[in-house]
C-alpha positions in Angstrom: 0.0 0.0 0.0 1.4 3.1 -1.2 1.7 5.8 1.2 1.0 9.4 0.9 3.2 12.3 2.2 1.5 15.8 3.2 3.5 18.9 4.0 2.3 21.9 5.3 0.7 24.6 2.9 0.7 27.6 5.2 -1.5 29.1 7.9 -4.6 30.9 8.0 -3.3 34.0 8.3 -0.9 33.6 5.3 -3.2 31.8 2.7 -6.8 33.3 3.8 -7.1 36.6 2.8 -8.7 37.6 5.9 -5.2 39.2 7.8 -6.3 37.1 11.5 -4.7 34.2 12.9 -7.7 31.8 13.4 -10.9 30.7 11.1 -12.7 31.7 15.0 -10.6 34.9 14.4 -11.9 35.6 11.5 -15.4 34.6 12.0 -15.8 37.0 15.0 -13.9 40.0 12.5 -16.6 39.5 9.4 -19.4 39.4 12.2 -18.1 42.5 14.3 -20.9 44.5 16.6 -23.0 41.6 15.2 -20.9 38.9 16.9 -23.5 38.1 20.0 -26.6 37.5 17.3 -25.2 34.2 16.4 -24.0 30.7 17.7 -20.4 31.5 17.0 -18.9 27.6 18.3 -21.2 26.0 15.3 -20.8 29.0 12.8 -17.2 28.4 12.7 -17.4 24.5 12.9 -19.9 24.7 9.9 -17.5 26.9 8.3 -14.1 25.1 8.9 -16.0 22.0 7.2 -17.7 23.9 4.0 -13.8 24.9 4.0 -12.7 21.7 4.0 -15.4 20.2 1.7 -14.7 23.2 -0.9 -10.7 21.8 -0.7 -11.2 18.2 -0.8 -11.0 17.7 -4.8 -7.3 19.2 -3.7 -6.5 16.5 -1.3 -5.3 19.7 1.3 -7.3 20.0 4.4 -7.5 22.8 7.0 -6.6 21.8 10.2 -7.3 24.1 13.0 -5.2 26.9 11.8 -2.8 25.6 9.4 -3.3 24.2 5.9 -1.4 20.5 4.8 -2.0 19.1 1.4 -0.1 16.1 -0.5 3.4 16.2 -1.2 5.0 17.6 -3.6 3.0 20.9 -3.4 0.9 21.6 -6.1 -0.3 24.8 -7.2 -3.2 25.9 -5.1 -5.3 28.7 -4.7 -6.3 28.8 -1.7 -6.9 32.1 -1.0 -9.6 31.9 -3.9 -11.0 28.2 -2.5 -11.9 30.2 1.0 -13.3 32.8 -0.5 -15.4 30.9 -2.3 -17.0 29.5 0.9 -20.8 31.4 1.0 -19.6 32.4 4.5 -22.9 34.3 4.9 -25.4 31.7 3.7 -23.6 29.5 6.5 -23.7 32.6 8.9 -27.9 32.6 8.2 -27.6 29.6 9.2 -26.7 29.8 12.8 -28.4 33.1 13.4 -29.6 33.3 17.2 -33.6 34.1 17.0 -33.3 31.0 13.8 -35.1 27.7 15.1 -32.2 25.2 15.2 -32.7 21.7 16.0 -29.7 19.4 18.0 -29.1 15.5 18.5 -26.5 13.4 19.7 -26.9 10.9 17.3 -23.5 9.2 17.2 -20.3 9.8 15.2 -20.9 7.8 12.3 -24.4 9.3 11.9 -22.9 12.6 12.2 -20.6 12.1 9.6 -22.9 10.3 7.0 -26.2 13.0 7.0 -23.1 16.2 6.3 -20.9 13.8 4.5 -23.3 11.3 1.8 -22.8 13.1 -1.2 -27.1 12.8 -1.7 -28.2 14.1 1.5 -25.9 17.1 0.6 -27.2 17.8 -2.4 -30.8 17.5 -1.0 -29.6 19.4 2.6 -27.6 22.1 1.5 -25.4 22.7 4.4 -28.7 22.8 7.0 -26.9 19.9 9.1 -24.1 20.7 10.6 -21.6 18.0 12.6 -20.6 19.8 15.6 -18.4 16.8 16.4 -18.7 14.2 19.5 -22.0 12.4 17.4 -24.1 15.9 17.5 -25.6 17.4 15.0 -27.3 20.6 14.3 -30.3 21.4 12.0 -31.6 24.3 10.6 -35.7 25.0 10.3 -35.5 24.4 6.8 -33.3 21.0 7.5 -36.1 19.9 9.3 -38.5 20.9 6.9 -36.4 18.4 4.1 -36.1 15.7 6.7 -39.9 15.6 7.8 -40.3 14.7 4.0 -38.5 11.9 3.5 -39.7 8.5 3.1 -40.0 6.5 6.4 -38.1 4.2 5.7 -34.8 6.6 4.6 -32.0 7.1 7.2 -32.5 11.0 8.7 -35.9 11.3 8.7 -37.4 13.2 11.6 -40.7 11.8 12.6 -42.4 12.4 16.7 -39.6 14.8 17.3 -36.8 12.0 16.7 -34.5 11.6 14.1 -34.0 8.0 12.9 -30.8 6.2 11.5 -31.2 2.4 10.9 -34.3 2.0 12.4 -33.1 4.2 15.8 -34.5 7.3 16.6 -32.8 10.1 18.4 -34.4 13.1 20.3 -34.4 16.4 18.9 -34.0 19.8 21.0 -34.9 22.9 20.3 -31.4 25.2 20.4 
């Protein structure tokens, strides 16, 4: 099995455009006055992973504050990947006042409802993984979810949603 050697790419501050150390950094500067209006813990989670989706056909990855990508280094924008990011559709988002919906629900349900390449076509970013198995949904998430067909993996049904024949309880956030 061939192995694969990464090497770092830069920081945040050098390769992001936004001139602050950290993606929480930088989250808090585009938000300013503003700041206290939104979840900022699962605004910068959900954008360190649109981040990371929006850099996966690269192979880099960002990795708290510093970027590492295969060796040898390719040529890679990355300044034009980030700011490619919607950073303010994920901002809406996570809006305090916005109905948001949590549920420990496991790691590898975590991962599969942000990471199966359907449920993020038909989601749209409104589940985010906030890591340890929980996950966050937006109104509209729920809305999609409440649609699906009962027998389909992340549908919400009597305030649970259900992997695999499981159901897990929703909160309100």
């Amino acid at each position: 099995m061939a192995k694969t050697v990464t090497t770092e790419y830069g920081s945040w501050n050098t390769q992001s455009g936004t001139g602050v150390d950290t993606v929480t950094e930088a989250v808090a500067t585009a938000l300013g006055e503003f700041a206290g209006d939104y979840d900022l813990d699962a605004l910068t989670a959900a954008y360190e992973t649109a981040i990371n989706e929006a850099l996966a056909d690269t192979g880099m990855t960002l990795n708290g504050s510093e970027f590492y990508g295969p060796y040898p280094r390719g040529d890679v924008d990355i300044r034009a990947i980030v700011e490619g990011v919607d950073f303010w559709e994920i901002a809406r988002q996570h809006e305090r006042g916005a109905i948001a919906y949590t549920a420990d629900v496991g790691a590898s349900n975590a991962k599969w409802i942000v990471a199966d390449p359907e449920m993020r076509a038909l989601l749209h970013g409104e589940v985010t993984d906030l890591g340890d198995g929980k996950i966050r949904i937006t109104s509209d998430g729920y809305e999609i979810l409440s649609g699906l067909d009962e027998s389909a993996d992340g549908l919400i049904d009597d305030g649970q949603i259900w992997f695999e024949g499981d159901g897990y309880p929703l909160a309100v956030s």
